[in-house]
C-alpha positions as CSV (number, residue, x, y, z in Angstrom):
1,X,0.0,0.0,0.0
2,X,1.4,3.4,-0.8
3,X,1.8,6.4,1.0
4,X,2.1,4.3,4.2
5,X,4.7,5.6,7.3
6,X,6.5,2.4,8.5
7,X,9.7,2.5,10.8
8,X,12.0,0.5,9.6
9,X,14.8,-1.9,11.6
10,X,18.7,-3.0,10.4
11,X,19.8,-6.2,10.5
12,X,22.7,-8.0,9.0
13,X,20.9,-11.0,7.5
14,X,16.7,-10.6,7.7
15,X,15.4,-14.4,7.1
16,X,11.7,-15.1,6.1
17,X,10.5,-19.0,7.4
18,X,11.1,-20.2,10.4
19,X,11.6,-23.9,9.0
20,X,14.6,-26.1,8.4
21,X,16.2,-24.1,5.9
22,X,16.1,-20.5,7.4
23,X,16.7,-21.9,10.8
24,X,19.9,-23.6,9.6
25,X,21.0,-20.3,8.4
26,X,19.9,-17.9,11.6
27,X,22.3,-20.9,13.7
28,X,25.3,-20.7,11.2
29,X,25.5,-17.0,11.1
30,X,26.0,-16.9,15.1
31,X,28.4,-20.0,15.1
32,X,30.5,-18.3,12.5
33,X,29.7,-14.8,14.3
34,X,28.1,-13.9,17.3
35,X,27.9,-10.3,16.5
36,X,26.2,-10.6,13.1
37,X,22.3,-9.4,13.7
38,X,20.5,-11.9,12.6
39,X,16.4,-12.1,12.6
40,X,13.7,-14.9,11.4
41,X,10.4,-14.1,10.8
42,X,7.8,-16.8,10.6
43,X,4.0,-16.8,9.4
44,X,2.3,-19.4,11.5
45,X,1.6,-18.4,15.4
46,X,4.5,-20.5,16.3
47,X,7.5,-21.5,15.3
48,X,6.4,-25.1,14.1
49,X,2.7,-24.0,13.8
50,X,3.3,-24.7,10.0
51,X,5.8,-27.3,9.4
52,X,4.4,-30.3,7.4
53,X,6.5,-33.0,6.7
54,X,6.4,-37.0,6.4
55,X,9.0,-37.2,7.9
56,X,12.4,-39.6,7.5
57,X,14.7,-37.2,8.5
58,X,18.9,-38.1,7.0
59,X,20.7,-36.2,9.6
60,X,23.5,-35.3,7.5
61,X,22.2,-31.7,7.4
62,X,22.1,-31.4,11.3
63,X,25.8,-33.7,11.5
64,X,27.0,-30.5,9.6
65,X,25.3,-27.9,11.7
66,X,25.4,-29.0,14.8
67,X,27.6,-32.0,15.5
68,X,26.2,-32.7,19.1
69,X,22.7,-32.6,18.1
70,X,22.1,-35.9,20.6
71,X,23.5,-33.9,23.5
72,X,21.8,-31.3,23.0
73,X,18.2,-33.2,23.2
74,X,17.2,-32.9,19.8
75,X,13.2,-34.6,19.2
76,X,15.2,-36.8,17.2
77,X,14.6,-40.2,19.1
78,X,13.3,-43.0,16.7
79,X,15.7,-44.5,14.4
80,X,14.3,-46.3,11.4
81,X,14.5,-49.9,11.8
82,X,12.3,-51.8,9.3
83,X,11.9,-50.5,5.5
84,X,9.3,-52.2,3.5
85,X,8.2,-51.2,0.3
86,X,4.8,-52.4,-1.3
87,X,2.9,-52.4,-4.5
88,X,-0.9,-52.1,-4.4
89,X,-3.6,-53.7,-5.7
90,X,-7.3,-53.1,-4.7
91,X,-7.4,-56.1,-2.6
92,X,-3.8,-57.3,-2.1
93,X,-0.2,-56.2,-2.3
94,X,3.2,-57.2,-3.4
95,X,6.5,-56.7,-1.4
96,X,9.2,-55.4,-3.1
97,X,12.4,-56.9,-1.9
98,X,15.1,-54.2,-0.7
99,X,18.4,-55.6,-2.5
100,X,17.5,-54.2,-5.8
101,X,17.2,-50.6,-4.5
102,X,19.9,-48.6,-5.0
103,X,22.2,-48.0,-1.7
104,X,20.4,-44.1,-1.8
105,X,17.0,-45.6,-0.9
106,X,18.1,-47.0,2.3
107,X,16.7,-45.6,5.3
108,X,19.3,-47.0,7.6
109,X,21.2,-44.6,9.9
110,X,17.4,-42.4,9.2
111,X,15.2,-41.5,11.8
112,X,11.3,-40.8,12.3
113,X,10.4,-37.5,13.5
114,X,8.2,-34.4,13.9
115,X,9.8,-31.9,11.7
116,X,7.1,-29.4,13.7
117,X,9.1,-30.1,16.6
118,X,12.6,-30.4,15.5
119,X,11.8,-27.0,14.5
120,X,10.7,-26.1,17.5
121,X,13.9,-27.1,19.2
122,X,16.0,-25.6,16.1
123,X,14.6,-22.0,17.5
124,X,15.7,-22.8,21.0
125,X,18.9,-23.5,19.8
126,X,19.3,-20.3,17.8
127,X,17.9,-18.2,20.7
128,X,20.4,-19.3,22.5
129,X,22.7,-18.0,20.0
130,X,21.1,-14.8,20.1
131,X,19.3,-14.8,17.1
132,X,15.9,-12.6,17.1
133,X,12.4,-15.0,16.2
134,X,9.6,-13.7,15.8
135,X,6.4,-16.1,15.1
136,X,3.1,-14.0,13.8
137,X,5.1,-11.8,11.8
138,X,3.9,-12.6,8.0
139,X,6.2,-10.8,6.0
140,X,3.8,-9.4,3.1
141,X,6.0,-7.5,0.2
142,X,9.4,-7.0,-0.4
143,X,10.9,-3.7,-0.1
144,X,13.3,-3.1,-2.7
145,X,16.5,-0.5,-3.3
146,X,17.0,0.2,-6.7
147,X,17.3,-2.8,-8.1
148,X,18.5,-4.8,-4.9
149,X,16.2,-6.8,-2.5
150,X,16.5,-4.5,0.8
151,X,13.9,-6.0,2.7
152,X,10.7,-7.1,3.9
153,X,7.6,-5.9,5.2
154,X,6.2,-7.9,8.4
155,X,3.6,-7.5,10.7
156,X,1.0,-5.7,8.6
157,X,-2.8,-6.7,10.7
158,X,-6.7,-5.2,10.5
159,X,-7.2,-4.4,6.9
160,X,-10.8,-4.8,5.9
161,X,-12.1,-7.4,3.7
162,X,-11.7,-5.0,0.8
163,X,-7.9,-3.7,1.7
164,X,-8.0,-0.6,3.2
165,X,-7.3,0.2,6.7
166,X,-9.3,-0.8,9.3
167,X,-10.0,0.1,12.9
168,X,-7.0,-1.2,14.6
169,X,-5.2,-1.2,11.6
170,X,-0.9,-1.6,12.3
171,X,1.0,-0.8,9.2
172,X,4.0,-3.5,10.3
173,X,7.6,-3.1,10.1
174,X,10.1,-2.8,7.5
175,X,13.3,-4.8,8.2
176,X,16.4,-4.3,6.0
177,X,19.3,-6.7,5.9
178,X,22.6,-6.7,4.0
179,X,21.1,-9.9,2.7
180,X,17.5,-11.4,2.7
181,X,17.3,-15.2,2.5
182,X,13.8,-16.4,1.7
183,X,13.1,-19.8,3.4
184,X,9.0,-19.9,2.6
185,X,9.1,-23.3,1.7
186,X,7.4,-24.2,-1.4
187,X,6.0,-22.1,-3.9
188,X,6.2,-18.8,-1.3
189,X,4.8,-15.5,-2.5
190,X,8.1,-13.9,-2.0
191,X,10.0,-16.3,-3.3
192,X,7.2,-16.1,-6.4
193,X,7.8,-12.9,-6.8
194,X,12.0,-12.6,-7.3
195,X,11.9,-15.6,-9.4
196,X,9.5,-13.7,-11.7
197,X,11.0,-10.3,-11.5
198,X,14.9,-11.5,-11.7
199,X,14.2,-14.2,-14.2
200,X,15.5,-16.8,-12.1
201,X,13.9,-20.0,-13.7
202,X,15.1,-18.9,-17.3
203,X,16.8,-21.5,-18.9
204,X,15.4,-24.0,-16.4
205,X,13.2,-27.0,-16.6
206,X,9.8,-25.9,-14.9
207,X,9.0,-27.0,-11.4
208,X,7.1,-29.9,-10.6
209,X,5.0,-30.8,-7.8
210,X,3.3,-33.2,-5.3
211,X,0.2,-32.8,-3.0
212,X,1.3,-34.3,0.4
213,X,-1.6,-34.8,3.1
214,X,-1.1,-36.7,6.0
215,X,-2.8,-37.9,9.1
216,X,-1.3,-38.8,12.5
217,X,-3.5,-42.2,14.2
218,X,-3.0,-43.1,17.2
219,X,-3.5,-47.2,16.9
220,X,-3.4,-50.2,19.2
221,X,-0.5,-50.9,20.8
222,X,-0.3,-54.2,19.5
223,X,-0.4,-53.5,16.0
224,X,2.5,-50.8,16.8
225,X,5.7,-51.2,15.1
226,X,8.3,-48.2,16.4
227,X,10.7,-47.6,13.8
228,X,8.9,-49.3,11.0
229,X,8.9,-47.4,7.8
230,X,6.3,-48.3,4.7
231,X,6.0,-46.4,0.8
232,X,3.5,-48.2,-1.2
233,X,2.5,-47.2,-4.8
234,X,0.0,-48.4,-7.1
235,X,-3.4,-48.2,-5.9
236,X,-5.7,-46.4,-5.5
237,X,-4.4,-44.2,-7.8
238,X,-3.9,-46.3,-10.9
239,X,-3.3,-45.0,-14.5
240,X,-5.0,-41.5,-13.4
241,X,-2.1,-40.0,-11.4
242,X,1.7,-40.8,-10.3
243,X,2.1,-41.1,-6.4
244,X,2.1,-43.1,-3.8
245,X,2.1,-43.8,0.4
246,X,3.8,-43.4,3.6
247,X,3.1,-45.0,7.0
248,X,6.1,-43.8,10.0
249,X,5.6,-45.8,13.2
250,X,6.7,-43.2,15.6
251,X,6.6,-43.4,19.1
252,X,3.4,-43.4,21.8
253,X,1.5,-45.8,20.0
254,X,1.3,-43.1,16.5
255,X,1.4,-43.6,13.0
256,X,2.1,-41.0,10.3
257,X,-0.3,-42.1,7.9
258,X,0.2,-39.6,4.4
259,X,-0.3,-39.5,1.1
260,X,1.2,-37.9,-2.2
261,X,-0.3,-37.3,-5.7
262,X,1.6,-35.5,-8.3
263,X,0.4,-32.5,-9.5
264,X,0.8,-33.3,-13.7
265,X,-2.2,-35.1,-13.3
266,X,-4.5,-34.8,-16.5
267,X,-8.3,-35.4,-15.2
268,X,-9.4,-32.6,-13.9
269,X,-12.6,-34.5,-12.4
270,X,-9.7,-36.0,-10.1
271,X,-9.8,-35.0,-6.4
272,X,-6.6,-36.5,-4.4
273,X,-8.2,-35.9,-1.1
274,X,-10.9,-38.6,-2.0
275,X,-7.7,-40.7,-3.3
276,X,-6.3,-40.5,0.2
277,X,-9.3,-41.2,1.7
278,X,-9.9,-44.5,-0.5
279,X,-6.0,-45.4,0.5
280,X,-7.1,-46.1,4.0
281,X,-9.9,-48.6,3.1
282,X,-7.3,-50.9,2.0
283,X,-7.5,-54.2,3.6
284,X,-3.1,-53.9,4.8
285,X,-3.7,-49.9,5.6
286,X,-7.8,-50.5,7.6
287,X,-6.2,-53.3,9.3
288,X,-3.5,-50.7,11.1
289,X,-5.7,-48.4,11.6
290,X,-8.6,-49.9,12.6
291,X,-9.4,-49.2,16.3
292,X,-7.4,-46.6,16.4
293,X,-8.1,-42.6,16.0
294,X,-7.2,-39.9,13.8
295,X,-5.7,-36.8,15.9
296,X,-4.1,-34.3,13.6
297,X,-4.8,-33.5,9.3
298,X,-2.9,-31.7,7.2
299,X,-1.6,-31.1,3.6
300,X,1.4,-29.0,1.8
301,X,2.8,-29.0,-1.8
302,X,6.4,-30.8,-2.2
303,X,8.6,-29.7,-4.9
304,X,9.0,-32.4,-7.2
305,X,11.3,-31.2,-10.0
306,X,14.5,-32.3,-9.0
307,X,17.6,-30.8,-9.9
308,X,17.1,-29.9,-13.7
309,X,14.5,-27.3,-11.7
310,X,16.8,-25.5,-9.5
311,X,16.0,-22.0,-10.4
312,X,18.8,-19.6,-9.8
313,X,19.7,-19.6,-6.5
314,X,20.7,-15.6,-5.4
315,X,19.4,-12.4,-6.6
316,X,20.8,-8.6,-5.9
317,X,20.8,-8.8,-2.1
318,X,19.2,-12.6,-1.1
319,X,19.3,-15.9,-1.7
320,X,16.3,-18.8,-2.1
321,X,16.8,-21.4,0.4
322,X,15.3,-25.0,0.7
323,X,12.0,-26.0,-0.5
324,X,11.6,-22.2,-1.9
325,X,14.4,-23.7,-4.2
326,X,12.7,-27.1,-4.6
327,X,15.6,-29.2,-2.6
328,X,13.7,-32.1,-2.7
329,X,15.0,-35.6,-3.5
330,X,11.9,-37.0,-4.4
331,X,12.3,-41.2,-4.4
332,X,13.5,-40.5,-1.4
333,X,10.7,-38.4,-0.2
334,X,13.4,-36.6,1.3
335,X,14.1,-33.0,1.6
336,X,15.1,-32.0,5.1
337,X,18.5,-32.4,5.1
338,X,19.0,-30.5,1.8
339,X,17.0,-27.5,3.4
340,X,19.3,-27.7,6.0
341,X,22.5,-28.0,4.3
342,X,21.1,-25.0,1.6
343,X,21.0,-23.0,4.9
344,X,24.3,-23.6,6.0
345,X,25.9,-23.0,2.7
346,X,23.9,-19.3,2.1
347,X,25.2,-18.3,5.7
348,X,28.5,-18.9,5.3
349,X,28.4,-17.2,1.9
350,X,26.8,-14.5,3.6
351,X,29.0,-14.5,6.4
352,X,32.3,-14.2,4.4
353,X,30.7,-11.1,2.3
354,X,29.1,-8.9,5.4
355,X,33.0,-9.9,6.6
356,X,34.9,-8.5,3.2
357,X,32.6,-5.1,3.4
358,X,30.1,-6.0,0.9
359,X,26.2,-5.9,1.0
360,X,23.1,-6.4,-1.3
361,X,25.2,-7.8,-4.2
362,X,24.4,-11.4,-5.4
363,X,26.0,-14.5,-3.2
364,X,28.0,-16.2,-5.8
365,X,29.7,-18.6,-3.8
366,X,26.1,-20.4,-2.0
367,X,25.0,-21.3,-5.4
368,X,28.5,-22.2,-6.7
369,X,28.1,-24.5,-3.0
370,X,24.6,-26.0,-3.7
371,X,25.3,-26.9,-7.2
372,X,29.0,-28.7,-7.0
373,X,28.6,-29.9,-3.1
374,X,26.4,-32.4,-1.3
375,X,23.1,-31.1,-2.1
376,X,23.9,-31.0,-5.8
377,X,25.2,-34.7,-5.6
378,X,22.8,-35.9,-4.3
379,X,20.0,-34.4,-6.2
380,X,21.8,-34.9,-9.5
381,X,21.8,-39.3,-8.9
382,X,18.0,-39.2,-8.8
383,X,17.4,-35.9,-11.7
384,X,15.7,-38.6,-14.4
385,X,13.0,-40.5,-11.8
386,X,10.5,-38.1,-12.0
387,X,10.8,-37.2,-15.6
388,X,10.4,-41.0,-16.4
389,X,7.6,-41.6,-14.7
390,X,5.8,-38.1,-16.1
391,X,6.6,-40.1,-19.1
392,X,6.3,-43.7,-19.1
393,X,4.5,-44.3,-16.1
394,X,5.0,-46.0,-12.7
395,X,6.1,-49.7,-13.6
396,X,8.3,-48.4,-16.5
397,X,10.1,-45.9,-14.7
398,X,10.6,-48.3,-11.5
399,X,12.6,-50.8,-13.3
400,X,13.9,-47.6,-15.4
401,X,14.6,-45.5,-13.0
402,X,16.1,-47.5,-10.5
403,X,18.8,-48.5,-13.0
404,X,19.6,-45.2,-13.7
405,X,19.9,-44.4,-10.5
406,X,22.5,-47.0,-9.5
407,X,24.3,-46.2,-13.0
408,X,24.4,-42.3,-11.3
409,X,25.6,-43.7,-8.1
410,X,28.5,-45.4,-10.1
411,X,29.2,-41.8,-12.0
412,X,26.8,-42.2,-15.3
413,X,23.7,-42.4,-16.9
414,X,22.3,-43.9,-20.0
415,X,19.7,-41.1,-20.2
416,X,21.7,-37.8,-19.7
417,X,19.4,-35.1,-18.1
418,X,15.7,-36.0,-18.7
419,X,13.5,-32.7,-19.2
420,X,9.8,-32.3,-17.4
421,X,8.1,-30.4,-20.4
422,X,5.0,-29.0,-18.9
423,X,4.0,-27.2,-15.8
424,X,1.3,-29.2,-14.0
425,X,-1.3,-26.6,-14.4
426,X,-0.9,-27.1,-18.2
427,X,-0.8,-30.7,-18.0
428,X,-4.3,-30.5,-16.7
429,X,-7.2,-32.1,-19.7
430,X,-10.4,-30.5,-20.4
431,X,-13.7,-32.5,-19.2
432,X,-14.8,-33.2,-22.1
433,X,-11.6,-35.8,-22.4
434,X,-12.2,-37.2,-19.3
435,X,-14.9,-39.2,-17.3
436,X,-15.9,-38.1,-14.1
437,X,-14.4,-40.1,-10.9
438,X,-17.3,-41.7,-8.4
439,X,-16.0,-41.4,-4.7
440,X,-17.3,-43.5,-2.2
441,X,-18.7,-41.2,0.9
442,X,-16.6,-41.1,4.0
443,X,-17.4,-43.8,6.4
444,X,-16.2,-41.1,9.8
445,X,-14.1,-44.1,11.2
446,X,-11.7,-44.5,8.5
447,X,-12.0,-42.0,6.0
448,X,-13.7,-38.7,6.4
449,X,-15.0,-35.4,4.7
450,X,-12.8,-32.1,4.3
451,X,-14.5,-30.1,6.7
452,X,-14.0,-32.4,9.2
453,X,-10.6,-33.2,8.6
454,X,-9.9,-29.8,8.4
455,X,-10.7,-29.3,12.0
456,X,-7.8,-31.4,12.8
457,X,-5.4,-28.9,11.3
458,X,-6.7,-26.7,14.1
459,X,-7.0,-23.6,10.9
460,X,-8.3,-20.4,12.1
461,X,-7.7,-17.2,9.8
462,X,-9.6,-13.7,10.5
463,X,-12.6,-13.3,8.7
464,X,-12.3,-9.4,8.4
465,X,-9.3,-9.5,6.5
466,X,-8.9,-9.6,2.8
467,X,-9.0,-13.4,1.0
468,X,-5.6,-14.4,0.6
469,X,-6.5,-16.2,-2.5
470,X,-7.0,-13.7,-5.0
471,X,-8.4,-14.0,-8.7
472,X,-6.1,-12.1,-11.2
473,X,-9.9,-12.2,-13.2
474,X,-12.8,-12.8,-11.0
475,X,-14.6,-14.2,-14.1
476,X,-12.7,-16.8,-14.9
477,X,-13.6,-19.8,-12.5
478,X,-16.8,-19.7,-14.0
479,X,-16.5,-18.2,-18.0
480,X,-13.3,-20.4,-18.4
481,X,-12.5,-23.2,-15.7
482,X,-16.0,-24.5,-15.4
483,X,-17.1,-25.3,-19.1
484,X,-13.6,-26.0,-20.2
485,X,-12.2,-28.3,-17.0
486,X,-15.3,-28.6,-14.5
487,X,-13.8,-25.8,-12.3
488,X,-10.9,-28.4,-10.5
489,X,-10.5,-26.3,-7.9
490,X,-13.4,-27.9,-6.2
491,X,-11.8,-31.1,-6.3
492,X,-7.9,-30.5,-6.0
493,X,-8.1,-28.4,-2.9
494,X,-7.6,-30.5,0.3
495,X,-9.1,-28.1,2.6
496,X,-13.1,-27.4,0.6
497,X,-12.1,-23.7,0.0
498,X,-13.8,-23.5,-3.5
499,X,-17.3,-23.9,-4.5
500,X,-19.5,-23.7,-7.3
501,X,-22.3,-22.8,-6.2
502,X,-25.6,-23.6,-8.6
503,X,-29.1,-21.8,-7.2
504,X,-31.6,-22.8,-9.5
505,X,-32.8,-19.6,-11.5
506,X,-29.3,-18.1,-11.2
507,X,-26.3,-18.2,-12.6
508,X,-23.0,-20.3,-11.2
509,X,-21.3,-18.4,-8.5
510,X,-17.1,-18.9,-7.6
511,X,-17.3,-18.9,-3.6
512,X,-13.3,-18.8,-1.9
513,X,-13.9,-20.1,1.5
514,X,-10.5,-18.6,2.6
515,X,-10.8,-19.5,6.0
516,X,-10.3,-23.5,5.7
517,X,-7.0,-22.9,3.9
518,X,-4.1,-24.9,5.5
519,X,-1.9,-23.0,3.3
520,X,-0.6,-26.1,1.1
521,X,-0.3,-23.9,-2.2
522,X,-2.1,-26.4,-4.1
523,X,-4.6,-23.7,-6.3
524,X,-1.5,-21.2,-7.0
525,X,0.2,-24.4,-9.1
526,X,-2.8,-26.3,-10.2
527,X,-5.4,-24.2,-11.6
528,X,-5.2,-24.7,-15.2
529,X,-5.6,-20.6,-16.2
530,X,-3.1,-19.7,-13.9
531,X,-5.6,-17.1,-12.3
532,X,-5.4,-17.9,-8.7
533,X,-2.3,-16.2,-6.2
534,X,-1.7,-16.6,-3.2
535,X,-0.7,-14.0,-0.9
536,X,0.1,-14.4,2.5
537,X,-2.2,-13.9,5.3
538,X,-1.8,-12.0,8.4
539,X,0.3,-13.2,10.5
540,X,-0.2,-15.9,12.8
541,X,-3.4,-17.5,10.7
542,X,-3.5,-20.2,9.4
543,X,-3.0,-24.4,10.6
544,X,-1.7,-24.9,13.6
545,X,0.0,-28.1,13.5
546,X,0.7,-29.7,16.8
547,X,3.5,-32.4,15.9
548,X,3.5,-32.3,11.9
C-alpha cells in the first residue's frame, strides 16, 4: 500500500520461514559470528505451527550444523529400523524386496520424526545464540533499493475485507538486511515474486509438484511397530495419477499415515483428497488403523522437480533457500537435510561477504556450494526419476529409473538429463476428455469429509481480512475453468475452500472459503488458467500443527 509511514529496523541477514532451511542459516550465522544481527520471521503463530513433513529425516544436514545434536536433546529419538516397500492392488499387495534398491534408498542410519518439533527445538537453539524470532510476523511484500532486495515488510494486521485500513489497523515493520534469504518453503509469495522479476527460472526445466496430506493415528498398541517405515505405490491411484504412500511408526502408539499425488495429473474430475481417503480402506492400511483414531490433518505442496529445476539460486541482495528452491529428492521423499545443508551453505556465503565489506550484491559462492557440493550430488543421482515416470508411467520408470539411479551412483547415466516439459497446471485435460471419478462417501471411522478433517489442522484465519487467495480475473472460475475443466478447484483443494455454487434460476457463483486454507499452495500451481495467487495472510493464521 502506498503512501504508508512504517519504521524500519537494520539487520545483518533478515530471514523469512522459520523452517529447516532459514533456521539452519539464523544458527550458522552466530556460530560463524556472534555479533552478526541476525532475525527470522515466521507466518504461523509459532515456530512449528506450520511445518508439514512426512517425515524420514537423514541427519547429514544437522551432522554438519550441529555436530552434538544428541547432547543437546534434539526430538530426534526414533531411528528407522524396518523398510518395507509395497505395491498395491485393490485387494492385495506385493513386497518389493530391498536388495535391488539402490544404496540411496536405504533408510538406515534415518530417523522418524516431527519436523514441527525439530523445529521447534532448532529455534531454542538459535535463541540461545542470540538470534531474534519472531512467530506471527507474515512478511507481506518485499521492499526493494533500486534494483537490490533491501527488505521485507512484516507484521501488517486489520485491513478490511476489501484492503483498506481498518480500525486497529498496524502498518507493520520494514526490516532491512545486508542480505535477505527467503526460506518460505514451497512455492512462497516472496519467493514467487524474485523468481518472476529476476528471471531466475530462465533456462530451467519448470517446477514440478506433489500434493502431500497426512494424518497422524494413534493405533493399538499391539499393531504398533516403532521404527517401521512403509511407501507403497499403485493403488488407489492407478493410470489417473503418479504417487504413492507413507506410513512412520513413531513413538506413543502413532502412526504418520500420508499420502502424495503429483500435480501433472490430467483429469481434472480427479480429487486427491478422495484418493487419500480411499487409500485407507485398503485391507493392509484398515487393518492398522482400525481401532485406532485420527488426531491431527494436514496437507502441503512438495517440490518435485528435482535438480534440472533449481532456479537460480541468489538475486541482488538474497538468496532462495530449501524447498523455496525445490531441494527435494523426491524417491527419497526426502528434503530435510537438503534445506538444511542449503542453509548452512547461504550463511556462510553470507558471512564471508558482510565480513569483506560487501552488502546487497548477489552470493556467488552459495550457489556455486549447492550446485557442485552435497546437495547438488545428491539431487543430481536421482534428476531422471521423475521425468520418467511423467513419461512412461509407474512400472516403466521403477525398473527404469532405478537403473539409472545405481548407473548415477556409479558416476553415469544412460539417459543424460531427462527434461519435465509442462507445468502441472498445463498438464491439466479438459472435461470433455475425461470421465468423471465416483467417490465413495466417507465412512467417519476410516475415512472422512474435508471439513472435518480440516478441524484437525486446528486452521483459524480472521474473517475481516482480505481473501488471501486472489483472482487475477474474478470471471474466470466460472467463463473459463467450469465449461472447459469442470472448475478443478473444487476437487484439487484438500481443505473445501472452493465452490461452485448452482441456485436454481441463477447463474453459477465462484465462492473462496478462505478460512479453511491450510496454506498447502495447491490452487497457486494447479489451476489450469493460472488465475489464482496466493498472498500471505496476516500473521499468525492459518494451521496450527501440533507435531507435523
Amino acid at each position: 500500500m502506498s503512501g504508508i509511514e512504517r519504521e524500519a529496523m537494520e539487520y545483518d541477514v533478515v530471514i523469512v520461514g522459520a523452517g529447516p532451511a532459514g533456521l539452519s542459516a539464523a544458527i550458522r550465522l552466530k556460530q560463524l559470528d556472534a555479533d552478526l544481527s541476525v532475525v527470522v520471521l515466521e507466518k504461523g503463530s509459532e515456530v512449528g505451527a506450520h511445518i508439514l513433513s512426512g517425515a524420514v529425516l537423514d541427519p547429514c544436514g544437522l551432522d554438519a550444523l550441529m555436530p552434538d545434536w544428541k547432547e543437546r536433546g534434539a526430538p530426534i529419538k526414533v531411528p528407522v529400523r524396518k523398510d518395507n516397500f509395497y505395491m498395491l492392488g485393490q485387494a492385495g499387495q506385493i513386497r518389493v524386496p530391498n536388495w535391488p534398491m539402490p544404496p540411496l534408498m536405504n533408510n538406515h542410519g534415518n530417523y522418524i520424526v516431527s519436523m514441527a518439533n525439530v523445529c521447534r527445538w532448532m529455534a531454542e537453539q538459535a535463541e540461545a545464540l542470540g538470534v531474534e524470532i519472531f512467530p506471527g510476523m507474515a512478511c507481506s511484500e518485499l521492499v526493494y533499493d533500486g534494483d537490490r532486495v533491501k527488505g521485507v515488510v512484516a507484521g501488517e494486521f486489520g485491513k478490511n475485507a476489501d484492503g483498506t485500513p481498518g480500525d486497529g489497523y498496524e502498518p507493520g515493520m520494514e526490516l532491512h538486511g545486508k542480505y535477505v534469504f527467503l526460506s518460505e518453503g514451497v512455492r512462497g509469495s516472496l519467493s514467487k515474486e524474485v523468481i518472476a522479476k529476476y528471471e531466475l527460472s530462465k533456462g530451467k526445466e519448470p517446477q514440478k509438484y506433489g500434493l502431500g496430506m497426512k494424518e497422524i493415528w494413534e493405533i493399538d498398541p499391539e499393531k504398533h511397530r516403532e521404527g517401521t517405515v512403509t511407501h507403497t505405490m499403485g493403488w488407489p491411484l492407478g493410470k489417473n495419477a503418479g504417487g504413492g504412500s507413507f506410513i512412520y511408526h513413531i513413538d506413543n502408539n502413532q502412526v504418520y499415515v500420508g499420502f502424495v499425488v503429483h500435480l501433472n495429473y490430467e483429469n481434472p474430475y480427479l480429487a486427491p483428497y478422495q484418493e487419500f481417503q480411499r487409500f485407507k480402506h485398503h485391507p493392509m492400511v484398515a487393518e492398522l488403523l482400525r481401532g485406532g483414531k485420527r488426531v491431527a490433518y494436514g496437507a502441503r505442496a512438495i517440490s518435485e522437480g528435482g535438480y534440472q529445476s533449481i532456479p537460480k539460486l541468489t538475486f541482488p541482495g538474497g538468496a532462495l533457500l530449501g524447498c523455496s528452491a525445490g531441494l527435494v529428492n523426491v524417491p527419497r521423499i526426502k528434503g530435510n537435510h537438503n534445506a538444511m545443508l542449503s542453509g548452512k551453505a547461504a550463511a556462510e556465503a553470507a558471512h564471508e561477504a558482510i565480513k569483506a565489506g560487501r552488502m546487497g550484491d548477489e552470493l556467488d559462492a552459495y550457489e556455486a556450494d549447492v550446485r557442485t557440493g552435497a546437495i547438488g550430488k545428491d539431487l543430481r543421482k536421482v534428476r531422471n526419476v521423475k521425468p520418467m515416470w511423467s513419461k512412461w508411467g509407474l512400472v516403466p520408470s521403477l525398473g527404469l529409473g532405478g537403473l539409472d539411479m545405481w548407473t548415477n551412483t556409479l558416476g553415469f547415466s544412460l539417459f543424460g538429463t531427462m527434461g519435465h516439459g509442462k507445468t502441472d497446471a498445463a498438464a491439466t485435460g479438459e472435461a470433455k476428455n475425461h470421465q468423471p471419478l465416483e467417490y465413495t462417501k466417507p465412512d467417519g471411522v476410516l475415512s472422512f469429509d474435508r471439513l472435518t478433517n480440516v478441524a484437525y489442522s486446528f486452521t483459524n484465519h480472521e474473517e475481516s481480512q482480505p481473501a488471501h487467495l486472489t483472482l487475477k480475473d474474478p470471471s474466470v472460475p466460472i467463463s473459463v475453468n467450469l465449461p472447459k475443466y469442470a472448475e478443478p478447484a473444487q476437487r484439487y483443494c484438500p481443505a473445501g475452500v472452493y465452490e461452485v455454487v448452482e441456485e436454481e434460476g441463477k447463474d453459477p457463483r465462484f465462492v473462496i472459503n478462505f478460512q479453511n486454507c491450510v496454506h498447502c499452495k495447491t490452487c497457486d500451481i494447479k489451476d489450469p488458467s493460472q488465475n489464482i495467487h496466493w498472498v500471505t495472510p496476516q500473521g499468525g493464521d492459518g494451521p496450527n500443527y501440533p507435531n507435523m
